[in-house]
N, CA and C atoms as an extended XYZ file, in Angstrom:
252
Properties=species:S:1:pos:R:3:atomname:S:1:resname:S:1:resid:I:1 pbc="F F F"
N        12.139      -79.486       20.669 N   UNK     1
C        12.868      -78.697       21.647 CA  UNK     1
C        12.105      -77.396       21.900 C   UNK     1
N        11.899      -77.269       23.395 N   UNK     2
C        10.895      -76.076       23.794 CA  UNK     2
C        12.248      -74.757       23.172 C   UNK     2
N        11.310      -73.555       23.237 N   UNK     3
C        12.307      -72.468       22.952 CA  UNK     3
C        13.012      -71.871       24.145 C   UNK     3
N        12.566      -72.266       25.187 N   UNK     4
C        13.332      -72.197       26.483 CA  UNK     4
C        14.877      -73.258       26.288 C   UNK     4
N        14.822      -73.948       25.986 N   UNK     5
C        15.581      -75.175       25.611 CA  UNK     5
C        16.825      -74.737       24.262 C   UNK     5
N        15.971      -74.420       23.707 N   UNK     6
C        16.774      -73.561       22.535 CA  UNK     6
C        17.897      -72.302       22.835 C   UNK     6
N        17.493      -71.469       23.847 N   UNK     7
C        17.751      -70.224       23.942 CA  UNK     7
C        18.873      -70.479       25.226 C   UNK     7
N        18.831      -71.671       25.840 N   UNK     8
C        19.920      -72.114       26.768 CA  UNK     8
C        20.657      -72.700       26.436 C   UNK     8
N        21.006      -73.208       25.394 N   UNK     9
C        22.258      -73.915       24.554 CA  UNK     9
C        22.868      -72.759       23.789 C   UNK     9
N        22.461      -71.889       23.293 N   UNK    10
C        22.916      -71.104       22.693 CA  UNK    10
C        23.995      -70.379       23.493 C   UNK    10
N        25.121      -69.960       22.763 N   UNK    11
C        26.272      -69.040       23.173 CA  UNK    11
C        25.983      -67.685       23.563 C   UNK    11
N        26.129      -67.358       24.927 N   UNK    12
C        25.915      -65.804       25.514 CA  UNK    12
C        26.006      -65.003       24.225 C   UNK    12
N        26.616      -64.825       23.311 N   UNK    13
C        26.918      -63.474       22.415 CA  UNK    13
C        25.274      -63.719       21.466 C   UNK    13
N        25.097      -65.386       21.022 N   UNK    14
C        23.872      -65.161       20.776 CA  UNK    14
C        22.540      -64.875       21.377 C   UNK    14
N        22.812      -65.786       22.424 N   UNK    15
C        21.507      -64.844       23.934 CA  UNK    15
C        21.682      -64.044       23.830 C   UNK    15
N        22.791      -62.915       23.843 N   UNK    16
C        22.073      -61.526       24.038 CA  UNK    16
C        21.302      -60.766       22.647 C   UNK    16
N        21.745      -61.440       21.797 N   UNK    17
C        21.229      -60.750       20.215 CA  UNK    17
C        19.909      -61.406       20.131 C   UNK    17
N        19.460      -62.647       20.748 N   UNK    18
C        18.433      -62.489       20.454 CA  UNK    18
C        17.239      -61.709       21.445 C   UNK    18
N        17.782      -61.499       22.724 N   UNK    19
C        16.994      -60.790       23.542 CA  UNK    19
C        16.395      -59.698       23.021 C   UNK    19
N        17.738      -58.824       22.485 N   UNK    20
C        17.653      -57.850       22.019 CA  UNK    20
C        16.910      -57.273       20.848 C   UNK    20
N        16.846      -58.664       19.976 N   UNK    21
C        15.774      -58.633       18.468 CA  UNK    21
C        14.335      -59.081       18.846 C   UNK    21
N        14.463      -59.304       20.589 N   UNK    22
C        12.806      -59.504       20.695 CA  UNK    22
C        12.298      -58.320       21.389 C   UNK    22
N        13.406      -57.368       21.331 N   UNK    23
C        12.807      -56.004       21.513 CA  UNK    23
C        12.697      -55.181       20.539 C   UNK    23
N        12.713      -55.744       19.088 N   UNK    24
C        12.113      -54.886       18.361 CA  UNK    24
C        11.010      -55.034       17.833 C   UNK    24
N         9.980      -54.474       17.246 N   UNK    25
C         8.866      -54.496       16.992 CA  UNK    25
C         8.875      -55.296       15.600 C   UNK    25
N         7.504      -55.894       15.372 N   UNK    26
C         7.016      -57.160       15.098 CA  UNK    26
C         7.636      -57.170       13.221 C   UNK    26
N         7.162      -55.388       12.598 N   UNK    27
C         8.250      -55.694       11.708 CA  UNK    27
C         9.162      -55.446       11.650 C   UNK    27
N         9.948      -54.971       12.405 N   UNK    28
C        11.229      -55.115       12.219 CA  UNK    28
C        12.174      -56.714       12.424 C   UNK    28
N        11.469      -57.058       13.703 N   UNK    29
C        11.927      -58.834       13.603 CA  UNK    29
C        11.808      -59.380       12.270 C   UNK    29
N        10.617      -58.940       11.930 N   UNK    30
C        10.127      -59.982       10.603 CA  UNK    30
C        11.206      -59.440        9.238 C   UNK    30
N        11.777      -58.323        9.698 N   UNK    31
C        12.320      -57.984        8.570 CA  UNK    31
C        14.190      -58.739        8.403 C   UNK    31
N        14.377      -58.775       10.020 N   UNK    32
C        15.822      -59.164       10.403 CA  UNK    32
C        15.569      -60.696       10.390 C   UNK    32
N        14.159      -61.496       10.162 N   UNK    33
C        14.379      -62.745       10.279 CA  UNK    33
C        14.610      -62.593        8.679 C   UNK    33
N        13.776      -62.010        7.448 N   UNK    34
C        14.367      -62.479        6.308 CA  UNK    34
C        15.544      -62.212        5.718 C   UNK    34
N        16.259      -61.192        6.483 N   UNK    35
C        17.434      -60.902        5.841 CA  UNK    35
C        18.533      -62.057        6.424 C   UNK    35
N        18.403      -62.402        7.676 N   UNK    36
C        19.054      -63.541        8.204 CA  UNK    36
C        18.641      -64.830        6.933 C   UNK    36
N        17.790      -65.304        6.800 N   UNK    37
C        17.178      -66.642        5.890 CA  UNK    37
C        17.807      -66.474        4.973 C   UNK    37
N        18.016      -64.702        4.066 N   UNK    38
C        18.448      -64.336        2.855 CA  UNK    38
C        19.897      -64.454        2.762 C   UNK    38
N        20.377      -64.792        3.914 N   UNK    39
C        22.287      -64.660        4.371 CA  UNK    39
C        22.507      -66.388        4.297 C   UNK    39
N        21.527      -67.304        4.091 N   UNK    40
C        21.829      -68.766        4.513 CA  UNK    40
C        22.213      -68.860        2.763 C   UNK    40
N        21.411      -67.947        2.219 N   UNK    41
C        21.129      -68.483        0.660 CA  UNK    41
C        21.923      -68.720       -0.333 C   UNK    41
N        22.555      -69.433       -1.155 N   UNK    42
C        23.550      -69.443       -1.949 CA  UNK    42
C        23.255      -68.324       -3.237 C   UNK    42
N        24.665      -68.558       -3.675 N   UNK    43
C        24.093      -67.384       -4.931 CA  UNK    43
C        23.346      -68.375       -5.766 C   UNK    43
N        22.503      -67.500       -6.493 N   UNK    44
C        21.855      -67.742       -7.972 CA  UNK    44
C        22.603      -68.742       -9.134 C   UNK    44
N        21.778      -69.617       -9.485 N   UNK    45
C        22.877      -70.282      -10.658 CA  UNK    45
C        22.474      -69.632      -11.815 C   UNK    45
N        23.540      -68.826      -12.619 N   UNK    46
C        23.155      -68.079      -13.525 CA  UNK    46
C        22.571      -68.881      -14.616 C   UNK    46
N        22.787      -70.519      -15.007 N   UNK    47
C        21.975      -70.939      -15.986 CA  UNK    47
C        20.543      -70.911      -15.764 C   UNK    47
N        20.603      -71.756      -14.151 N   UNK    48
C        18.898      -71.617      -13.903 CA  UNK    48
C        18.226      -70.478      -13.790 C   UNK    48
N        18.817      -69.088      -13.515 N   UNK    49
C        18.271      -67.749      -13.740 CA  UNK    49
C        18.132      -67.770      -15.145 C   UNK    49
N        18.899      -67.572      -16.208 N   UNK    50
C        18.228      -67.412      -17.326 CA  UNK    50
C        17.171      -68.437      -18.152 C   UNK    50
N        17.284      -69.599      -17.419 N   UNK    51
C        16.453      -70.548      -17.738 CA  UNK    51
C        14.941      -69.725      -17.433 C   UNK    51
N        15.046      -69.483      -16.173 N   UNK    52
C        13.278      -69.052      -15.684 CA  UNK    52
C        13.292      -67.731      -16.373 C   UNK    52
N        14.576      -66.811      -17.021 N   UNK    53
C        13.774      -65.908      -17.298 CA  UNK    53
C        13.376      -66.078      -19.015 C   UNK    53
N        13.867      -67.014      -19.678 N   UNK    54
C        13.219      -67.477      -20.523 CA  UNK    54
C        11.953      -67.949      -20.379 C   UNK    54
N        11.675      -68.818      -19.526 N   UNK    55
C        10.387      -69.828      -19.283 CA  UNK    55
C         9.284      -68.551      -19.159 C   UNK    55
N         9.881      -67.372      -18.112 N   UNK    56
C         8.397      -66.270      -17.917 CA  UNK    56
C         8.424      -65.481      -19.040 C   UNK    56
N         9.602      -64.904      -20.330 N   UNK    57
C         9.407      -64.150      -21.266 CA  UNK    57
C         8.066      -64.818      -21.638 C   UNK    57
N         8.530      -66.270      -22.533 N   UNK    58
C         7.841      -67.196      -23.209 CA  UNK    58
C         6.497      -67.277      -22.919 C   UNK    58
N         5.937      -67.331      -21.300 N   UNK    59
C         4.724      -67.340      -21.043 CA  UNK    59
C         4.028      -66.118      -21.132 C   UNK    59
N         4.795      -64.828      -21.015 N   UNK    60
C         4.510      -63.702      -21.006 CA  UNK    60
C         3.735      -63.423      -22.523 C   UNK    60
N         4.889      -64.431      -23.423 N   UNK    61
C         4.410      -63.572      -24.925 CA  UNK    61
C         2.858      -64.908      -25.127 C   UNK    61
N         2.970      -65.903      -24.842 N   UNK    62
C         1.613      -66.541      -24.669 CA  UNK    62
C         0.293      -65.844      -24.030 C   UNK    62
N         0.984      -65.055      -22.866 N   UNK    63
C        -0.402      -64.218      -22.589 CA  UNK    63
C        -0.969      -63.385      -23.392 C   UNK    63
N         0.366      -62.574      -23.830 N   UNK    64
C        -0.466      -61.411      -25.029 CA  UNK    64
C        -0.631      -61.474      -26.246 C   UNK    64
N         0.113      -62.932      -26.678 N   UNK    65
C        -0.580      -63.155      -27.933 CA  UNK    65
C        -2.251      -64.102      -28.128 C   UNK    65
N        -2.494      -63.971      -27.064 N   UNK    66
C        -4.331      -64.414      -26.649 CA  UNK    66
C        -4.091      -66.236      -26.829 C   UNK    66
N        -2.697      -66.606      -26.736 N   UNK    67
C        -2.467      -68.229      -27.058 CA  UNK    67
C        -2.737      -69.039      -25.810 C   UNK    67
N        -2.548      -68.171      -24.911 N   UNK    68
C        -3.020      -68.991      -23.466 CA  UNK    68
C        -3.716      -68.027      -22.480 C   UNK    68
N        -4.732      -68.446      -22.166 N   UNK    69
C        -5.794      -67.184      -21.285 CA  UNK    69
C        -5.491      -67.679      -19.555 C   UNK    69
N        -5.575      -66.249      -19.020 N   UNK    70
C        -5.310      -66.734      -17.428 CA  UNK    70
C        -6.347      -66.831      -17.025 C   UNK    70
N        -6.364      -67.152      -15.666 N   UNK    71
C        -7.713      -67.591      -14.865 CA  UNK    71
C        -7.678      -66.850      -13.662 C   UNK    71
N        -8.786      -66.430      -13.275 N   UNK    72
C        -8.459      -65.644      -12.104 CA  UNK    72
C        -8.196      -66.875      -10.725 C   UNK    72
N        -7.540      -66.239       -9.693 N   UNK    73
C        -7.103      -66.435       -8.366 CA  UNK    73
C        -8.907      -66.992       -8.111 C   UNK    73
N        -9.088      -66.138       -8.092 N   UNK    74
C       -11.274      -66.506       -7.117 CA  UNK    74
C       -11.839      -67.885       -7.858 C   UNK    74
N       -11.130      -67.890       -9.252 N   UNK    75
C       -11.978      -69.354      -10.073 CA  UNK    75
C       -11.269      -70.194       -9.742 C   UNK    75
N        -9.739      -70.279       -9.317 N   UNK    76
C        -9.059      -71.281       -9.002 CA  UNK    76
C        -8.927      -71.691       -7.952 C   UNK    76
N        -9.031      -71.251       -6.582 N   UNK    77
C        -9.420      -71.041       -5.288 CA  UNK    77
C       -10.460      -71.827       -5.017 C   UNK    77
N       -11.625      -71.768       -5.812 N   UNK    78
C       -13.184      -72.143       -5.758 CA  UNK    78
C       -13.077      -73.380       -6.000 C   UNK    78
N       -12.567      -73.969       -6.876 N   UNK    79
C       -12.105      -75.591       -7.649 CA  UNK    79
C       -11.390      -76.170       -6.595 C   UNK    79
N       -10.547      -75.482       -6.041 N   UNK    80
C        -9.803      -76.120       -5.119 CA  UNK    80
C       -10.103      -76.369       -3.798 C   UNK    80
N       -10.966      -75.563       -3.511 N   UNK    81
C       -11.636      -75.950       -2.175 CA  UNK    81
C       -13.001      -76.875       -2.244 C   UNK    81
N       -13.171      -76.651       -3.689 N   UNK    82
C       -14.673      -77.708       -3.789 CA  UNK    82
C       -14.109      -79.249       -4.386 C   UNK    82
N       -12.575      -79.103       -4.426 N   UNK    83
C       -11.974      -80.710       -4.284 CA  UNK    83
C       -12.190      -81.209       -5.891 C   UNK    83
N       -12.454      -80.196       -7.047 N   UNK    84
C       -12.280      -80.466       -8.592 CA  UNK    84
C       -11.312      -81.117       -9.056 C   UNK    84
């Protein structure tokens, strides 16, 4: 569906809001599109939150106890574009 197509099904109260958000500048759209995306979002499931924040303590204390070494972004990047 073209965005011409889009923007004519839509309900006048939303035509005009979006006219109006394409008059604001590039970040500010970008900022009202994530807070819109951020309004679709359900809350947090508090098990799976403390799940990950276990999982990153855990990796955290692997980093500084020298048990698991990181790799930089540029070495992993390089592998991946040379198809390793």
């Amino acid at each position: 569906m073209t965005a011409s197509r889009k923007i004519g099904s839509m309900a006048t109260e939303l035509r005009q809001l979006f006219r109006e958000a394409l008059e604001l500048t590039d970040n500010d759209r970008a900022t009202l599109a994530g807070l819109l995306i951020e309004s679709l979002e359900r809350p947090p499931d508090p098990d799976v939150e403390s799940a990950w924040a276990e999982e990153a303590e855990r990796r955290w204390q692997e980093i500084q106890s020298g048990k698991v070494q990181t790799v930089p972004w540029e070495e992993i990047k390089a592998k991946l574009l040379s198809g390793e």
